[in-house]
C-alpha positions in Angstrom: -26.9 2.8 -54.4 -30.5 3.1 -53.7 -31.9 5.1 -50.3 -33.0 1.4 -48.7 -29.3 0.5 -48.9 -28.0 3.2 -47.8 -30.2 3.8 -44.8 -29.6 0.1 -44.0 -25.7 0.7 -43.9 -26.1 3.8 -41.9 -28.4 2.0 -39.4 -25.7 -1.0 -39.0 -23.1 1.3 -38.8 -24.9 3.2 -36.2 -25.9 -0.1 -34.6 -22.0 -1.6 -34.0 -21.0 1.9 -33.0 -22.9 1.3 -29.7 -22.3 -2.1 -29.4 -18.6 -1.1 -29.3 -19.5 1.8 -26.9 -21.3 -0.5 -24.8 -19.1 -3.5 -24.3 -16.1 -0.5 -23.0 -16.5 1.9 -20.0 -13.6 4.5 -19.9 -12.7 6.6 -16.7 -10.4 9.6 -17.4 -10.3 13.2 -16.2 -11.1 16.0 -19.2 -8.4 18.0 -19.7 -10.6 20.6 -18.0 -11.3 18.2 -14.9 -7.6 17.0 -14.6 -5.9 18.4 -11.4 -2.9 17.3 -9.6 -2.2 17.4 -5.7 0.7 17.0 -3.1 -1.4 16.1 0.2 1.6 15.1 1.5 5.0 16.9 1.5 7.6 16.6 4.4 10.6 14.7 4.6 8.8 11.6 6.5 6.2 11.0 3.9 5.3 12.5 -0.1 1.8 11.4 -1.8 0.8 13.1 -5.2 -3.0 12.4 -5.9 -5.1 12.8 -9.0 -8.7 12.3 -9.1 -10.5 10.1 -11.7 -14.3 11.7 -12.0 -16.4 8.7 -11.3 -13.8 6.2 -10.3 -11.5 7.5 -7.8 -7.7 8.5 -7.1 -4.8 7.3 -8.4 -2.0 8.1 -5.8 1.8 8.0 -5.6 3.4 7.5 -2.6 7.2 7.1 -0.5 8.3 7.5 2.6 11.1 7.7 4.6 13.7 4.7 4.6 16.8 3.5 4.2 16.2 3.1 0.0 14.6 5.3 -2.4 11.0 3.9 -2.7 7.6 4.7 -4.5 4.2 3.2 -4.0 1.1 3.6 -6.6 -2.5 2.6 -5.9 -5.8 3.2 -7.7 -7.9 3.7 -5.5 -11.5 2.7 -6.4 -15.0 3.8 -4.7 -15.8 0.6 -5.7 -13.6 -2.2 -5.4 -13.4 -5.1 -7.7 -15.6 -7.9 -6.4 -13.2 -10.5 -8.2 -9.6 -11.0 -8.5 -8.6 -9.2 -12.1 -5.8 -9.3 -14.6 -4.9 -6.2 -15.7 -3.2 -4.8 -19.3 -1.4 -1.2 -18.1 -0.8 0.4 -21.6 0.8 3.8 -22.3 -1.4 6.1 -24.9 -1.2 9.1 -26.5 -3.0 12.2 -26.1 -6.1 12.1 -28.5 -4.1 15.7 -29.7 -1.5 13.1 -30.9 -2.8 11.0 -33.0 0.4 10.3 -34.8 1.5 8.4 -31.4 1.3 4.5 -31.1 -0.1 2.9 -27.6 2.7 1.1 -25.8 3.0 -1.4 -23.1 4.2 -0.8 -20.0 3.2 -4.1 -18.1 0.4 -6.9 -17.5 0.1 -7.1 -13.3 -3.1 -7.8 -11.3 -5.4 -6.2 -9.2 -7.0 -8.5 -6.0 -10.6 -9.3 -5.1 -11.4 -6.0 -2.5 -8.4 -4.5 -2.4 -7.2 -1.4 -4.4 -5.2 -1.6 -7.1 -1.3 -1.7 -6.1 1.8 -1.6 -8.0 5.6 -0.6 -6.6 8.8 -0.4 -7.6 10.3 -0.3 -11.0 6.8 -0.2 -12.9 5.6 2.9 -10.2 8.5 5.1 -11.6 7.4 3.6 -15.4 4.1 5.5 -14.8 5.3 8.3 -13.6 7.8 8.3 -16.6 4.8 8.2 -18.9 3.3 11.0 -17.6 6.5 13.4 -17.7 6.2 12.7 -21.4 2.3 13.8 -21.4 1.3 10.3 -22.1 -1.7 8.9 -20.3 -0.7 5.2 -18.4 -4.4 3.4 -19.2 -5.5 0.4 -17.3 -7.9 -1.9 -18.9 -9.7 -4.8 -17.3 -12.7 -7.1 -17.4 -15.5 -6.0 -15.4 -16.6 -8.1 -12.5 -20.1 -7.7 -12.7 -20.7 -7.2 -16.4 -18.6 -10.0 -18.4 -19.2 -8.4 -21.9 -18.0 -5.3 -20.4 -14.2 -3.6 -20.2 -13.4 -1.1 -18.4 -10.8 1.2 -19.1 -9.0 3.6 -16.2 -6.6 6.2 -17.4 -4.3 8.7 -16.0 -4.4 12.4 -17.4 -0.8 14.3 -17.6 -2.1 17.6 -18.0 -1.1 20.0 -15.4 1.3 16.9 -14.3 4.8 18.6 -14.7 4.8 21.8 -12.1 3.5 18.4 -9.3 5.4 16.3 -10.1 8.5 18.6 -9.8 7.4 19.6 -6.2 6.9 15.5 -6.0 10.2 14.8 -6.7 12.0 17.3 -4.8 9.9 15.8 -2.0 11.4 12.5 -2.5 14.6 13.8 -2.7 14.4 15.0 0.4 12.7 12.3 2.7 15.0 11.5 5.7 17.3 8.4 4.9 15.4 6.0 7.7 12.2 5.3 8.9 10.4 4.8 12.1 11.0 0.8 12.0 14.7 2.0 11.9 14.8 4.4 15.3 11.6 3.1 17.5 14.2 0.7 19.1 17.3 2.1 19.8 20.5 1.2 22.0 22.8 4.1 22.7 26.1 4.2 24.9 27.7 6.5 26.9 31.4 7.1 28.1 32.6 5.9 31.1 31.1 8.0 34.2 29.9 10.3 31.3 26.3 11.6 31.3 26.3 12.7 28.1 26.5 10.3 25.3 29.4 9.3 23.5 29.9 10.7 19.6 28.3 8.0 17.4 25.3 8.0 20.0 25.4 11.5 19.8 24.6 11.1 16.3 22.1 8.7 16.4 19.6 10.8 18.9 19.9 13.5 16.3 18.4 11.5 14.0 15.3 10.4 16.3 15.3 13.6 17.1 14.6 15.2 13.6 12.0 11.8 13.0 10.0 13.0 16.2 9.8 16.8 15.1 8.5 15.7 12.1 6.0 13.1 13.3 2.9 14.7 15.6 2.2 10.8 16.2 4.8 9.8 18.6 2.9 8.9 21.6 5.4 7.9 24.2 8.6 7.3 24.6 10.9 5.4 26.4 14.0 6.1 27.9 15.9 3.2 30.5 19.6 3.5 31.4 22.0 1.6 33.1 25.6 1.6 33.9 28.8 -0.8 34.4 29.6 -2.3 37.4 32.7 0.0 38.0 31.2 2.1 40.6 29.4 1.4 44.1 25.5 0.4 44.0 24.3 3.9 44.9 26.6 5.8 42.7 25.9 3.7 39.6 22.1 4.2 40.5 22.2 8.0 40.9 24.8 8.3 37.6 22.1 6.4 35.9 18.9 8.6 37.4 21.1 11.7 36.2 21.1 10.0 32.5 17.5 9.4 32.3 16.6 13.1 33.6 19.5 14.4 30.8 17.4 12.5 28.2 14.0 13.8 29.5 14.4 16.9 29.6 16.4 16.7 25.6 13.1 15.3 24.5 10.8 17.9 26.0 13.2 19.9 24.6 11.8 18.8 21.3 8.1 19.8 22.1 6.9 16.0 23.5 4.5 16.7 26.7 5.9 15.2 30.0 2.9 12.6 30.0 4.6 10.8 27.0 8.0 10.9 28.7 9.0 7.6 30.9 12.6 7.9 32.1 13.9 5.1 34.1 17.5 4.8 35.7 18.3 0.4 36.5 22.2 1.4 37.8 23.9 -1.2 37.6 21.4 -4.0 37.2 19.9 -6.0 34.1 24.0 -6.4 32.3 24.0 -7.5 29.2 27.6 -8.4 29.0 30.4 -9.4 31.1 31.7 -6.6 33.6 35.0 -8.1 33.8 36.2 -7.2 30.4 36.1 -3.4 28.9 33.9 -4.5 26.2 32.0 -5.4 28.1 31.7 -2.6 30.3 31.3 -0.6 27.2 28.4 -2.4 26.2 26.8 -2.2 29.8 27.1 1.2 29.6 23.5 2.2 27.6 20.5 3.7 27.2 17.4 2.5 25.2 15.0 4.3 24.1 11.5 3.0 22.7 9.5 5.1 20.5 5.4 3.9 20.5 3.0 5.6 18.0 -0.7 6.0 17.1 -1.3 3.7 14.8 -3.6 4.8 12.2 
């Protein structure tokens, strides 16, 4: 093979090589850059963040509730200008090269917003990861049609995180604010204190509110049934609402964002003449605002 030849091979070679290069844009952390942090860790809330140099974050995410839950976005500096669909691939470790990419799912990332994905396919990344895989999302670039871009997720220094992740999870209180910022609560008959299940119940907005510095006010009206005279229902009532004061300041909330009303027995919301009834008349409810961020 002569030098003209070989030269023109080289040069073509050379040539395709960047083509290749320049039609894909990849976004991964070195295994020097990769880093792994819980910004988040008490039992309302849990978020595991890793940075992408150049990109952004990708973050996991689950709060309190009633059900085990978990959130992921990648979060991009600069959001897609159009609506995408994305291929989420698993790949091995370039110190792997035995390994074989695998698919994981095909979802889709909307114009402006960062891209979102829960449930089932959420704990399938994370999953990947635990096996020191890297979860790779590729997509069409918006602005440069020829061009794909390629987002992947380093596992190194994962493990030691995501252990401190999941114990997080595991211990996120079993409700959330949707679940306790309207409550009715009931008392015993000429009782000030609540009865046992109530009882139960403002324990558990009690643990939400030490663990939430954005409770802004609360709420607290009481009535009675219509057993007793006007005056003593009213004063029984007043004697509730002051009880329930002073077990939220109890709890570090300033006065300010106490309101304690006592109704006696006016507003019913049931028949008097009947013991269920009476039962039923026979609350508190308690409304829990917060800032909204």
């Amino acid at each position: 093979m002569n030098k003209w030849l070989v030269t023109t091979i080289c040069l073509t070679s050379a040539t395709v090589s960047m083509a290749v290069s320049a039609m894909e844009k990849r976004y991964v952390a070195t295994p020097m850059q990769s880093t792994w942090q819980m910004v988040a860790n008490t039992p309302l809330e849990c978020r595991l963040v890793h940075p992408i140099p150049n990109y952004g974050d990708a973050v996991f995410s689950s709060i309190a509730s009633k059900k085990i839950n978990l959130d992921f976005e990648l979060k991009m500096r600069r959001p897609m200008g159009e609506t995408r669909n994305v291929s989420l691939v698993s790949m091995p470790p370039h110190w792997r090269p035995g390994e074989s990419a695998e698919r994981i799912s095909n979802i889709k990332f909307f114009k402006q917003f960062d891209g979102y994905i829960g449930g089932q396919t959420a704990w399938g990344i994370l999953s990947e990861l635990e096996k020191g895989r890297y979860p790779t999302f590729s997509y069409q670039d918006w602005q440069s049609r020829d061009q794909r871009i390629e987002v992947a997720l380093s596992s190194v220094l994962f493990q030691q995180k995501y252990n401190a992740f999941s114990d997080c999870v595991a211990n996120l209180l079993p409700y959330s604010f949707e679940d306790i910022s309207f409550t009715i609560l009931h008392y015993d008959r000429s009782s000030v204190q609540l009865n046992k299940a109530s009882q139960k119940r403002l324990a558990q907005i009690a643990e939400y509110i030490r663990h939430n510095q954005d409770i802004d006010l609360v709420l607290v009206s009481t009535y009675t049934d219509s057993v007793e005279s006007k005056s003593v229902s009213q004063n029984l009532s007043e004697q509730r609402a002051e009880v329930l004061r002073d077990y939220f300041e109890s709890l570090g909330l300033p006065e300010d964002r106490i309101q304690v009303q006592g109704y006696g027995k006016r507003r019913p919301v049931a028949d008097n003449s009947s013991p269920i009834g009476k039962n039923k008349n026979r609350r508190v409810v308690i409304s829990l605002g917060r800032t909204q961020v």
